[in-house]
C-alpha atoms as one frame of an Amber mdcrd trajectory, in Angstrom:
protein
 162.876 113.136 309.842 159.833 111.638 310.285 158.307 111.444 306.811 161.642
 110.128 306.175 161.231 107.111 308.811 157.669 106.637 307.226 159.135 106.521
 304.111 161.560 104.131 304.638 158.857 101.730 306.410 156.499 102.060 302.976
 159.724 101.085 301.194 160.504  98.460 303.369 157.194  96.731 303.279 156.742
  97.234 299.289 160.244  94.679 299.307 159.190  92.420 301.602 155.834  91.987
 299.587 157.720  91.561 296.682 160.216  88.648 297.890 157.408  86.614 299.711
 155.171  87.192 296.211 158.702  86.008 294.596 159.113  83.216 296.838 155.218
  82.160 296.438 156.270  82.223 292.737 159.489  80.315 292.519 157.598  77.785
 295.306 154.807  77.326 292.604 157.659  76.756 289.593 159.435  74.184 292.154
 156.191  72.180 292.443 155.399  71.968 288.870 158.364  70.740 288.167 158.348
  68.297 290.504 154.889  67.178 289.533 156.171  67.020 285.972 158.668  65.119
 287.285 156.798  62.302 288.796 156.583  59.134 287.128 153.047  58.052 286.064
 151.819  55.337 288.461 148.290  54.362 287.314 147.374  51.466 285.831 148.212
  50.425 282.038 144.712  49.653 281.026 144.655  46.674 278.418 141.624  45.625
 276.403 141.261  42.233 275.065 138.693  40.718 272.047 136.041  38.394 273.015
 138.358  35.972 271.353 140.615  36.004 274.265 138.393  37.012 277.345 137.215
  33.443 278.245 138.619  31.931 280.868 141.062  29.645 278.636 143.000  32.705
 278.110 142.761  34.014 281.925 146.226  32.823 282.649 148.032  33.855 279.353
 146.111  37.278 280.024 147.544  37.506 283.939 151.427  37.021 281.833 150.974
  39.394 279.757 149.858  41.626 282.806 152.968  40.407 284.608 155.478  41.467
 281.389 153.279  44.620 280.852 154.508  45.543 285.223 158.003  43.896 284.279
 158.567  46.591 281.105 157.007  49.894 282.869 157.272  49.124 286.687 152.918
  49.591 286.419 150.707  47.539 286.810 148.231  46.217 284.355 144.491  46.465
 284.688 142.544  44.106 281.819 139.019  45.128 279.892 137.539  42.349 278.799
 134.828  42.542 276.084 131.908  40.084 274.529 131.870  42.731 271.121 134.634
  43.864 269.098 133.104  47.168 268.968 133.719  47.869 272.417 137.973  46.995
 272.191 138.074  49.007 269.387 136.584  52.059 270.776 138.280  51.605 274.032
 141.847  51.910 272.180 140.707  54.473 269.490 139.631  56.457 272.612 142.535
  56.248 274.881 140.257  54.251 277.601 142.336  51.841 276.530 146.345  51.758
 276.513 147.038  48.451 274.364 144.905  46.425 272.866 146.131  42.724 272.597
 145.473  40.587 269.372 143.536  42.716 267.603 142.438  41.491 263.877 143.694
  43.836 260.581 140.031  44.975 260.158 139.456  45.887 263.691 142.971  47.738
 263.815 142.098  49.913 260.701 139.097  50.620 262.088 140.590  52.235 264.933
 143.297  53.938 263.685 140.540  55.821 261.021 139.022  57.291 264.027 142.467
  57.483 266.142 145.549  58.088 263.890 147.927  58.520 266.912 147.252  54.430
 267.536 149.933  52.151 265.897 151.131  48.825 266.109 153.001  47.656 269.133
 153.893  44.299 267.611 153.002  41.064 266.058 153.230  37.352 266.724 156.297
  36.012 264.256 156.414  32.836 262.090 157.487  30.018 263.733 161.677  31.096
 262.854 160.507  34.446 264.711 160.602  36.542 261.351 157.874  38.554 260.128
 157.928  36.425 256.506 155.259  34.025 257.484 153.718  35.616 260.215 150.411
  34.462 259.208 147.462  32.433 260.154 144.150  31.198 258.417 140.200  31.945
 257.660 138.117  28.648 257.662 135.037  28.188 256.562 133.570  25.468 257.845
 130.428  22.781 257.747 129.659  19.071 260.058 131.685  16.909 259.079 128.953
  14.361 258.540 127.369  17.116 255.428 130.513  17.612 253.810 129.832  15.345
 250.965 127.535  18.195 249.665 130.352  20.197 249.380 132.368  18.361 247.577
 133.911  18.917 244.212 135.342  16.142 242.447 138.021  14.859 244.861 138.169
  17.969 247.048 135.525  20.518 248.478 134.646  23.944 247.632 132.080  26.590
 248.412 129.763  26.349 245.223 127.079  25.055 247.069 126.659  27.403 250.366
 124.341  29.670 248.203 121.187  29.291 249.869 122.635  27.870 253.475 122.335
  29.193 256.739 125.718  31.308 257.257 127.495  32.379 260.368 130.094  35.128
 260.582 131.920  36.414 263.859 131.731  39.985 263.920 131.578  42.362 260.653
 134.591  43.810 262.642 136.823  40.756 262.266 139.690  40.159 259.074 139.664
  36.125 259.206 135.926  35.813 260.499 134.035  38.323 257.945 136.149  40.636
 255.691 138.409  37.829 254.892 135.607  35.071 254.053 133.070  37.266 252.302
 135.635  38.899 249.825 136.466  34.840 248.914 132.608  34.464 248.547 132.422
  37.995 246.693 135.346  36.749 244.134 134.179  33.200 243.965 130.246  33.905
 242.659 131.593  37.124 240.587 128.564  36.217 238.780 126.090  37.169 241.481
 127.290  41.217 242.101 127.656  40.291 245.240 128.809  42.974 247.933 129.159
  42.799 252.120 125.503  44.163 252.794 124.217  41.904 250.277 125.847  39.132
 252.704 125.131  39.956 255.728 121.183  39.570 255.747 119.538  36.183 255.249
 116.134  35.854 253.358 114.697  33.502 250.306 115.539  36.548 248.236 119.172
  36.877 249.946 122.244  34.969 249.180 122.289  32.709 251.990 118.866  31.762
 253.573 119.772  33.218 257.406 122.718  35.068 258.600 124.162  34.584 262.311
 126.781  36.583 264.218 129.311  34.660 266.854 130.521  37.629 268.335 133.679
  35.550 268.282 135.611  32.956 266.564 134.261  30.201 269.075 130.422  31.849
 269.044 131.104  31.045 264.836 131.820  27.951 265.673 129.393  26.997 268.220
 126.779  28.264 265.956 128.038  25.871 263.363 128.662  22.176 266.123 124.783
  23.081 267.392 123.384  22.765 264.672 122.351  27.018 264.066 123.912  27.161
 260.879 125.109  25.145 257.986 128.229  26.787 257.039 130.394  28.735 259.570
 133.225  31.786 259.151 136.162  31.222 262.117 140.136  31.549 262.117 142.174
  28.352 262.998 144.279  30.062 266.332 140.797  30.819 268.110 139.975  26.974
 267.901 143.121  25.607 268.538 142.371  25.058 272.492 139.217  23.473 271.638
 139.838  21.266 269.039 142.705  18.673 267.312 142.990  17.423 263.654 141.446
  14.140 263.377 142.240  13.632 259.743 143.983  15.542 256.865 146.827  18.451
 257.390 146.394  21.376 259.558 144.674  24.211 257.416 143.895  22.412 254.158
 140.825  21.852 252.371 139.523  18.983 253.578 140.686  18.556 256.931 138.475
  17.117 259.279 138.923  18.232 262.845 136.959  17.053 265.855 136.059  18.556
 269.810 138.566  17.395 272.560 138.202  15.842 275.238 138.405  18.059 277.952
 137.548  21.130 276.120 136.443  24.335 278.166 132.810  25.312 278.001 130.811
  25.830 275.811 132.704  23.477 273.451 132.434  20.797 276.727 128.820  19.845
 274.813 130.312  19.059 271.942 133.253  16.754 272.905 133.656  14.336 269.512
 131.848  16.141 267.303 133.103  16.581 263.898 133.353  19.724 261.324 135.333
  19.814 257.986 137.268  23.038 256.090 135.794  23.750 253.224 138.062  26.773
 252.136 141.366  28.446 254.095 142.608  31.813 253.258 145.848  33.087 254.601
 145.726  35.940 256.744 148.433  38.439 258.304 149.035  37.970 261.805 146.856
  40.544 263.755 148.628  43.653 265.652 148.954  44.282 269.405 147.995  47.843
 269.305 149.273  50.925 271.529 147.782  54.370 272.477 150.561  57.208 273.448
 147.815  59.183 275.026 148.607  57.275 278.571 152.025  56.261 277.811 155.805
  57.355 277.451 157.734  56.829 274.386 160.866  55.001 277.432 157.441  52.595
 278.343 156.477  51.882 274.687 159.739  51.006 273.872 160.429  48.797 276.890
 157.105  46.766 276.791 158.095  46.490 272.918 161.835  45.305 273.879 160.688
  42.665 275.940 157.738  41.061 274.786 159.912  40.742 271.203 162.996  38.691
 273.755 163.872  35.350 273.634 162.502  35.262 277.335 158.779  36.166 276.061
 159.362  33.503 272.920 160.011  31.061 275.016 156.875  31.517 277.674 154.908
  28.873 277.851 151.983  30.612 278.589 152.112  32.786 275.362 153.781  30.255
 273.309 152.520  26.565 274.238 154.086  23.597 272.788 151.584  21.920 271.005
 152.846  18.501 271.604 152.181  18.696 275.369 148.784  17.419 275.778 146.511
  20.176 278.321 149.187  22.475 277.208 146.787  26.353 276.331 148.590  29.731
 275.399 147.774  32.441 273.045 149.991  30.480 270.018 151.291  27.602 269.155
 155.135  26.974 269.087 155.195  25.463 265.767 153.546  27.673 264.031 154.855
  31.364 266.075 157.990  31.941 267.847 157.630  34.781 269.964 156.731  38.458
 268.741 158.278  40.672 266.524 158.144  44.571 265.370 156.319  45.536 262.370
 154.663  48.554 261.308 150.823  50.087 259.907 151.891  49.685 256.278 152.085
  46.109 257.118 148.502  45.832 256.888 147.951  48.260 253.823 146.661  45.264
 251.706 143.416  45.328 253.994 142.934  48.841 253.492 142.130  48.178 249.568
């Protein structure tokens, strides 16, 4: 009887092992789930050109934080960079979640080292439709030295051979790849390629070479006097500038520094530069990692910032007309965003 009762106890404590392990177990299972479960509360990291990290933009950049919290109930935390290089390794990384108004170039260049990355969106025409969803590559020279450009009753670029050049980044679509592929076509003559272009010398095409770093460090190089001929898109200047004679974007416009202009373009308030060539250019993507987010958040920042609410924010979509008015676009020449895809931009692949 006794080896029986001792039995019975070894038995008895072999079960109750068992069930506690068991419960341990199913405990464990509960928790991961739950922690699976749980939504994913930190911040939606967004990373932003040099372009659009002055402080112009710093209110248009706190919206698009606002929408970003509106869409995923998270809040947005913003990168801001002074080189292109660094956006587009933060978003081919995943240190980045989106990338806002990133150029063609720059995008490609991300999504060769990332190809999870794809386009979020993409500022429409001004109907909202992805038709004319474009905008334009300058190149650019004072106003007051145009003349030497000129080529019978308009201007070209057959006489920047030689000149001091400035380009914004060999990163950016409308403020390198888009300009020296016009230069490349235009002196087919000269078997010209990029790294023949981007080095100045009396051997060289052009005499000195200067990077901006952005569209308004092109153009500053080009209103101080740096340079003689300057490489920047017309949206990055439109806070900083308004036509003074001609039509918007067309050879031979003449536009001039406004009054009231945010530094560093303050120093130059009245000073004068003329287009010497304009090259249409896709509108550039707003760009997307999944790495950090749900395919529910994608969609939902993608459903509202292409609304009519977001089209009709005033601090993404200005009205031009209003003088002091400053957003990312202009009204009358974007109306609010609109879905597109990477094939979009296949013709800056070739």
């Amino acid at each position: 009887m006794q080896k029986n009762r001792v039995s019975k106890a070894i038995i008895s404590f072999f079960l109750t092992v068992i069930m506690v392990i068991g419960m341990v177990g199913c405990a464990d299972g509960d928790s991961s789930a739950d922690d699976a479960e749980k939504p994913n509360t930190s911040p939606i990291v967004v990373t932003w050109y040099p372009n659009e990290s002055s402080s112009t933009h710093e209110a248009a950049r706190a919206e698009v934080g606002r929408l970003i919290e509106q869409a995923t109930g998270r809040k947005a935390e913003h990168r801001l960079t002074t080189d292109y290089t660094i956006a587009i390794e933060a978003i081919a990384s995943g240190a980045a979640d989106l990338a806002m108004s990133m150029g063609a170039v720059g995008y490609i260049e991300a999504k060769d080292r990332n190809p999870e990355i794809d386009v979020l969106f993409v500022n429409a025409d001004e109907n909202g439709k992805l038709d004319g969803a474009k905008y334009f590559a300058w190149m650019c020279v004072p106003a007051e030295k145009a003349d030497a450009y000129k080529s019978a009753d308009t201007y070209s670029i057959d006489n920047i051979k030689g000149k001091k050049m400035s380009f914004v980044s060999n990163s950016s679509t409308s403020g390198f790849r888009v300009p020296t592929s016009t230069i490349i076509d235009h002196f087919a003559s000269e078997n010209l390629d990029e790294d023949k272009l981007v080095e100045g010398g009396s051997d060289k095409f052009f005499s000195d070479v200067f990077f901006g770093g952005s569209h308004q460090g092109s153009a500053v190089n080009l209103l101080s006097g740096n340079v003689d001929v300057a490489a920047f898109c017309d949206i990055e200047l439109q806070p900083y500038v308004e036509l003074k004679s001609g039509e918007e974007s067309t050879v031979g416009s003449v536009y001039t520094v406004k009054a009231g202009a945010d530094a560093p373009f303050d120093q130059y308030v009245g000073r004068d530069f003329t287009v010497i060539a304009v090259t249409p250019v896709f509108n550039g993507p707003n760009v997307y990692n999944p790495k950090n987010l749900s395919k529910d958040e994608i969609k939902a920042i993608q459903d509202l910032f292409t609304s009519e609410e977001v089209a009709n924010n005033e601090l993404l979509f200005y009205d031009d007309k209003v003088e002091g008015a400053v957003g990312l676009y202009k009204k009358s020449s974007s109306h609010g965003y609109v879905l597109t895809s990477d094939s979009w931009y296949d013709p800056y692949r070739k």
